[in-house]
Backbone as XML, in Angstrom:
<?xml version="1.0"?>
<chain id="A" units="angstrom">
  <residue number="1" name="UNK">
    <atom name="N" x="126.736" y="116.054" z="71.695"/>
    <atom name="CA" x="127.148" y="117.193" z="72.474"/>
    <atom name="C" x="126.606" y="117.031" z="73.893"/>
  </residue>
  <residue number="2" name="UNK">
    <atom name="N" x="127.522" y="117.059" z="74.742"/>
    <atom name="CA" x="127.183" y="116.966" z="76.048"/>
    <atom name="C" x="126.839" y="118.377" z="76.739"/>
  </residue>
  <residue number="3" name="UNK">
    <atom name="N" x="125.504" y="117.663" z="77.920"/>
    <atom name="CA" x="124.765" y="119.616" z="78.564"/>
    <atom name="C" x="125.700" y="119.436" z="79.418"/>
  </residue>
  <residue number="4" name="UNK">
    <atom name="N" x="126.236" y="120.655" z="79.540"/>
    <atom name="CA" x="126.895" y="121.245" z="81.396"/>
    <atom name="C" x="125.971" y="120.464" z="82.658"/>
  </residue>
  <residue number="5" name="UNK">
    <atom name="N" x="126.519" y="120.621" z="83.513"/>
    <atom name="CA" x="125.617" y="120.334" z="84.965"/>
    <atom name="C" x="125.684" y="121.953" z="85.745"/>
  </residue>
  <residue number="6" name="UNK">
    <atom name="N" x="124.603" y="121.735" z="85.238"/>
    <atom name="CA" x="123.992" y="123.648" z="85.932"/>
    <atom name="C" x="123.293" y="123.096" z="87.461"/>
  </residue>
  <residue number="7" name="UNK">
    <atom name="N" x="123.108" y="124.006" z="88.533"/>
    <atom name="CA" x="122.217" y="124.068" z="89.374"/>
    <atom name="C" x="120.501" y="123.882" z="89.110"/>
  </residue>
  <residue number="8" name="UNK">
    <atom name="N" x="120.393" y="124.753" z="88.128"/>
    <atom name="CA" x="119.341" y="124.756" z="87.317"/>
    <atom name="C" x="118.726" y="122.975" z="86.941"/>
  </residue>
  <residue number="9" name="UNK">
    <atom name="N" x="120.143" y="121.986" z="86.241"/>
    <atom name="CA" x="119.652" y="121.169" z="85.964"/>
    <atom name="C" x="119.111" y="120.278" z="87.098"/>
  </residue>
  <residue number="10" name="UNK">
    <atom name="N" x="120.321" y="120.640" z="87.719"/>
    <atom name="CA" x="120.243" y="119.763" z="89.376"/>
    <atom name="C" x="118.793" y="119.610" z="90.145"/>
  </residue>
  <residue number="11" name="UNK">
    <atom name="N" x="118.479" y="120.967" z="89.564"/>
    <atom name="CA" x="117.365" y="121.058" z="90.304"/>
    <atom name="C" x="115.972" y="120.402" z="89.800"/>
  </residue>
  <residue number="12" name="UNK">
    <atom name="N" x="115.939" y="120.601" z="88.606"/>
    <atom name="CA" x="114.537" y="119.869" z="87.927"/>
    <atom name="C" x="115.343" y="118.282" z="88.141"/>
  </residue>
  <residue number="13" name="UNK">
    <atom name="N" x="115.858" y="117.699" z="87.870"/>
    <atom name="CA" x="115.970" y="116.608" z="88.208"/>
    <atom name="C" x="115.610" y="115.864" z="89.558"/>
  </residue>
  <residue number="14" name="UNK">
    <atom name="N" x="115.797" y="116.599" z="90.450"/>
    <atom name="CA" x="115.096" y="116.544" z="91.616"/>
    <atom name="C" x="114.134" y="116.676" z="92.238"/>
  </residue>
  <residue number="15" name="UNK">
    <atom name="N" x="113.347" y="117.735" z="91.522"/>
    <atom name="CA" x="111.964" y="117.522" z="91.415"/>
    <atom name="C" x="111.271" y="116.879" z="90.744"/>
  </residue>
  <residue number="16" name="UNK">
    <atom name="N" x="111.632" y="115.938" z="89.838"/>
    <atom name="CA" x="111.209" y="114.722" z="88.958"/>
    <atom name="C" x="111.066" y="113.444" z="89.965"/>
  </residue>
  <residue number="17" name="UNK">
    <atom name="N" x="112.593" y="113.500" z="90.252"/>
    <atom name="CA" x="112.528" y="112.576" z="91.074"/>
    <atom name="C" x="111.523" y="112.224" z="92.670"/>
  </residue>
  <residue number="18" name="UNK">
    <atom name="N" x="111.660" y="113.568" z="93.311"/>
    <atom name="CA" x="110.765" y="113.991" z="94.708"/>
    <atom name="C" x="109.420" y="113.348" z="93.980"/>
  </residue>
  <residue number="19" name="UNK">
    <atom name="N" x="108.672" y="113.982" z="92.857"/>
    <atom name="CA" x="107.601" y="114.043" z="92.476"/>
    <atom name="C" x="107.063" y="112.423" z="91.761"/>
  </residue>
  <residue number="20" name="UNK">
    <atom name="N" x="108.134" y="111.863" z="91.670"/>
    <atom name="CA" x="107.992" y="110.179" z="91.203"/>
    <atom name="C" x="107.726" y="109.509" z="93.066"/>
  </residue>
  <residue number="21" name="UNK">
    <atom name="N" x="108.870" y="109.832" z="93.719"/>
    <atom name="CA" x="108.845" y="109.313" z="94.936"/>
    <atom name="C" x="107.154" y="109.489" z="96.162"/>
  </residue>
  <residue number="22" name="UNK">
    <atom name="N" x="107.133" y="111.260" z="95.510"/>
    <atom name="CA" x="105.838" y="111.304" z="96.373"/>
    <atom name="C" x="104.488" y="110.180" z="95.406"/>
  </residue>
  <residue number="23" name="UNK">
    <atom name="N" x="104.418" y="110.108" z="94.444"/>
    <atom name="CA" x="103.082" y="109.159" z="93.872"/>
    <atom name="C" x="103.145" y="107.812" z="94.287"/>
  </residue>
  <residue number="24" name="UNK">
    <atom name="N" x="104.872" y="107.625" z="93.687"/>
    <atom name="CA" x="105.095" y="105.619" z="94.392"/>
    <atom name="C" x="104.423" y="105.616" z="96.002"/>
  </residue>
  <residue number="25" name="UNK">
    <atom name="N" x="104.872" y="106.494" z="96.923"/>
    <atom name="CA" x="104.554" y="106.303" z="98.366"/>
    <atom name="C" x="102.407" y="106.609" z="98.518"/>
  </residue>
  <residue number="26" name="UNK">
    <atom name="N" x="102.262" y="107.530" z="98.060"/>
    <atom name="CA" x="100.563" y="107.822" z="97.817"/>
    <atom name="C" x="100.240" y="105.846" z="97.185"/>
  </residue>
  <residue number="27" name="UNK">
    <atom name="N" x="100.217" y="106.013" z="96.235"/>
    <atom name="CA" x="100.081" y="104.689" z="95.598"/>
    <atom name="C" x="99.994" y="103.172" z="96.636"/>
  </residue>
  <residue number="28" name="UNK">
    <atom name="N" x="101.260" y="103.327" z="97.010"/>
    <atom name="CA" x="101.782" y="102.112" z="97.721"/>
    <atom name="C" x="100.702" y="101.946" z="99.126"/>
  </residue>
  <residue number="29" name="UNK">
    <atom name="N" x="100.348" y="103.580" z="99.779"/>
    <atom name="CA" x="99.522" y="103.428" z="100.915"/>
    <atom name="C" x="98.013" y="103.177" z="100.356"/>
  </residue>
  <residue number="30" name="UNK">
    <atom name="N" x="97.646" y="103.378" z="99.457"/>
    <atom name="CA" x="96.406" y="103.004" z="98.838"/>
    <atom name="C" x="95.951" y="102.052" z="98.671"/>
  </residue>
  <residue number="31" name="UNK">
    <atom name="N" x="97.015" y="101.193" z="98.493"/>
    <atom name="CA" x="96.669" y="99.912" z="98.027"/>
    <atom name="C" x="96.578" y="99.500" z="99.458"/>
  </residue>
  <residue number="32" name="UNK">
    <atom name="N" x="97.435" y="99.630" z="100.022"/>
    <atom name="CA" x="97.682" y="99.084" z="101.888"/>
    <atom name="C" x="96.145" y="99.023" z="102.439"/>
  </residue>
  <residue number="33" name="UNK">
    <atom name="N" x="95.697" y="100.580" z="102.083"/>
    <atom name="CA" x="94.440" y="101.048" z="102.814"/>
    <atom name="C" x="93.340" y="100.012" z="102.111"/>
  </residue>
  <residue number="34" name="UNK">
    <atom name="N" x="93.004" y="99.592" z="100.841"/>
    <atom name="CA" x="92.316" y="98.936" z="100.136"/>
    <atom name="C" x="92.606" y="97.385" z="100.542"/>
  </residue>
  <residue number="35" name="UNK">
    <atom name="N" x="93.736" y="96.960" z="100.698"/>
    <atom name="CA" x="93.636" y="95.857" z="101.168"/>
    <atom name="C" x="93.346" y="95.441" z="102.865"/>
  </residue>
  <residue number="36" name="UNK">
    <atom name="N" x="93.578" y="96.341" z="103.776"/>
    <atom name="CA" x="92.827" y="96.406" z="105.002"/>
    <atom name="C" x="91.484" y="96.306" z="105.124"/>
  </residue>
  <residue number="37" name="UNK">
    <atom name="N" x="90.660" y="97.569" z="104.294"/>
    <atom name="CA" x="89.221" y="97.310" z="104.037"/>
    <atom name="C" x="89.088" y="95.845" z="103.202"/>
  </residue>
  <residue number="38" name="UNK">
    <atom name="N" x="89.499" y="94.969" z="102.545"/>
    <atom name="CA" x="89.020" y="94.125" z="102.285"/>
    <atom name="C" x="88.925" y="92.769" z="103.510"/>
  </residue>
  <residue number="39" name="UNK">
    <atom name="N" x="90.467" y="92.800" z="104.220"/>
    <atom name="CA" x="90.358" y="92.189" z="105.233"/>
    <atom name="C" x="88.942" y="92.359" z="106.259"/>
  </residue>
  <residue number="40" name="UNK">
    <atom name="N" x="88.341" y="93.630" z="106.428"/>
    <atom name="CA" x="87.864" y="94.073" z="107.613"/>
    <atom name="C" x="86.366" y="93.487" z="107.057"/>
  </residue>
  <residue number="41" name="UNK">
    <atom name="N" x="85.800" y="93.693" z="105.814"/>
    <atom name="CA" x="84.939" y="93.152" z="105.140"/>
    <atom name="C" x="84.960" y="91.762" z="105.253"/>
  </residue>
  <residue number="42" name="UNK">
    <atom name="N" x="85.680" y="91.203" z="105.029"/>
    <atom name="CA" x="86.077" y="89.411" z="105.113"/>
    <atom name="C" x="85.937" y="88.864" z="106.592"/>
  </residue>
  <residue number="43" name="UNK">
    <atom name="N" x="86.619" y="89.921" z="107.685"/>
    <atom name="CA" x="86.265" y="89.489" z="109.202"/>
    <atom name="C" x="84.106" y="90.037" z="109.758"/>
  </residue>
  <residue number="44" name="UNK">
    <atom name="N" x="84.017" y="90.666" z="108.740"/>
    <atom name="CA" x="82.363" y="91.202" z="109.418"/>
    <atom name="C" x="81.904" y="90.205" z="108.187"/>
  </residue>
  <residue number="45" name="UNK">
    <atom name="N" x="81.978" y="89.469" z="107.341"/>
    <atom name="CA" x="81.088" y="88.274" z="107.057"/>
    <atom name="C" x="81.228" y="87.194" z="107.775"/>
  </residue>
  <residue number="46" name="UNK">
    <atom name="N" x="82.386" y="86.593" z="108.259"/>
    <atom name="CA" x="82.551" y="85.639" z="109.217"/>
    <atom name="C" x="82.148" y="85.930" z="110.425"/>
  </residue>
  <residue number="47" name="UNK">
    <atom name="N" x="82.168" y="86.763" z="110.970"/>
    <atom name="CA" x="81.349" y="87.036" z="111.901"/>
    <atom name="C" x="79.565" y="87.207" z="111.978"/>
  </residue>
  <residue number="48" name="UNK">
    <atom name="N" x="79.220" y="88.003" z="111.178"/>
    <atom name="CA" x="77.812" y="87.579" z="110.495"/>
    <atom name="C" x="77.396" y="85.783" z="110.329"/>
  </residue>
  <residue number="49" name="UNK">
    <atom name="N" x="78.321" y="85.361" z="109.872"/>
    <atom name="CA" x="78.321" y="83.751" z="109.368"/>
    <atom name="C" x="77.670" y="82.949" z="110.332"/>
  </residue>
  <residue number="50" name="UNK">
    <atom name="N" x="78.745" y="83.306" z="111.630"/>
    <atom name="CA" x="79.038" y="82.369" z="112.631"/>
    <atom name="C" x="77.987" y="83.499" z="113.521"/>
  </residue>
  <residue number="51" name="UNK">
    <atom name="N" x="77.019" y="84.288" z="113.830"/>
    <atom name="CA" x="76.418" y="84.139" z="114.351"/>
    <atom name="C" x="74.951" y="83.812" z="113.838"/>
  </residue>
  <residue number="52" name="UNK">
    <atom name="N" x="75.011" y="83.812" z="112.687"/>
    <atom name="CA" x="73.999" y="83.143" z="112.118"/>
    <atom name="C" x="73.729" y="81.861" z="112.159"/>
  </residue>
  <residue number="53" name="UNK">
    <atom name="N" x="74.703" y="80.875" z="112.629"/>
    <atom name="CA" x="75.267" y="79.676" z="112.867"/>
    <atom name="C" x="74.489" y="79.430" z="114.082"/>
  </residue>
  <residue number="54" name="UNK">
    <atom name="N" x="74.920" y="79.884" z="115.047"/>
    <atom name="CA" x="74.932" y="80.245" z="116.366"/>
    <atom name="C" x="73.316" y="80.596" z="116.685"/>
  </residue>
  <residue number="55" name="UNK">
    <atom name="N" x="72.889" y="81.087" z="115.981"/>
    <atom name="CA" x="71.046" y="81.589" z="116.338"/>
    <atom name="C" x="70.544" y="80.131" z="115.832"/>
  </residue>
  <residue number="56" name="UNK">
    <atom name="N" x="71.348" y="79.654" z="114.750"/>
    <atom name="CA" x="70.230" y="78.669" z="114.011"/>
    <atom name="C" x="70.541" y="77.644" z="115.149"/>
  </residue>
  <residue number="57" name="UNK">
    <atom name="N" x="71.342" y="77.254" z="116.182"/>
    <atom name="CA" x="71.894" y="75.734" z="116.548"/>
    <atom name="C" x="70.867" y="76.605" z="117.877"/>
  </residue>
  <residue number="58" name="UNK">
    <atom name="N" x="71.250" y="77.980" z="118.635"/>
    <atom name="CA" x="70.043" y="77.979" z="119.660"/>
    <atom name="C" x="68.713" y="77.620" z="119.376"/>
  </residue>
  <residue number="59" name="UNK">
    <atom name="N" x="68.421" y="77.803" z="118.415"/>
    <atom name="CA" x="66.765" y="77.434" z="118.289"/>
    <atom name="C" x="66.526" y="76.370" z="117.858"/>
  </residue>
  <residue number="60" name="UNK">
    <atom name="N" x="67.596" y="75.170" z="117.289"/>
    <atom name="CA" x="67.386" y="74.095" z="117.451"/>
    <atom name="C" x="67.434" y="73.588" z="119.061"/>
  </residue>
  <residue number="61" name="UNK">
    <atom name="N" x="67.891" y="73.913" z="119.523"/>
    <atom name="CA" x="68.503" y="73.658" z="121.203"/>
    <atom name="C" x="67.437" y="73.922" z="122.101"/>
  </residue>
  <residue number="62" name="UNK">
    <atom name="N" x="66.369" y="74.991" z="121.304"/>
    <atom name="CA" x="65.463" y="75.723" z="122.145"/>
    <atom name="C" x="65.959" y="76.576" z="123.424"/>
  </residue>
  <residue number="63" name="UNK">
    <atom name="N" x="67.339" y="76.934" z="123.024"/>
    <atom name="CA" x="67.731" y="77.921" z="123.809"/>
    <atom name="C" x="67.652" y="79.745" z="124.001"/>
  </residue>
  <residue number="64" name="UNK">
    <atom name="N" x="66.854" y="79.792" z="122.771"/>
    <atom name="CA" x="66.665" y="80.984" z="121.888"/>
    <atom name="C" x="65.822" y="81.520" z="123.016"/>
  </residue>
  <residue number="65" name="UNK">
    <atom name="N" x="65.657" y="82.932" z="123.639"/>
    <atom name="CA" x="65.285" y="83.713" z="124.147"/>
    <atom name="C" x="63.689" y="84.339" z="123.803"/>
  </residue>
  <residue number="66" name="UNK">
    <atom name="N" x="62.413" y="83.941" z="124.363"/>
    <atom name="CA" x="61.382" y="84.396" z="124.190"/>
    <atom name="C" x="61.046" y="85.756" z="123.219"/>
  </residue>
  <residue number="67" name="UNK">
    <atom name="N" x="60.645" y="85.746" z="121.588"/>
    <atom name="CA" x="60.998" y="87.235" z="121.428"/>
    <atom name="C" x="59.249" y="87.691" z="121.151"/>
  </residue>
</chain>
């Protein structure tokens, strides 16, 4: 037995749908945001790295600044 197409139905269907669409988009930016912070983490160890690099080759050099 087939349902009618009411307004009624029209309508929860659409809010199923809105309400699938709003989590996929939440979701999708989350991950975005999580994978930025991992980038930004990955650029402040290389940077840490390389100036740790950088102190160790001045003070072989004896260029290192009186502390």
């Amino acid at each position: 037995m087939t349902q009618a197409v009411t307004n009624e139905l029209l309508y929860e269907v659409l809010k199923k749908v809105q309400a699938d669409v709003a989590t996929t988009t939440v979701s999708d930016h989350t991950r975005l945001l999580v994978r930025m912070r991992e980038d930004d983490l990955r650029l402040e160890s290389l940077q840490a790295e390389t100036q740790l690099r950088l102190d160790r080759i001045e003070q072989r050099l004896n260029l290192s600044d009186a502390q």
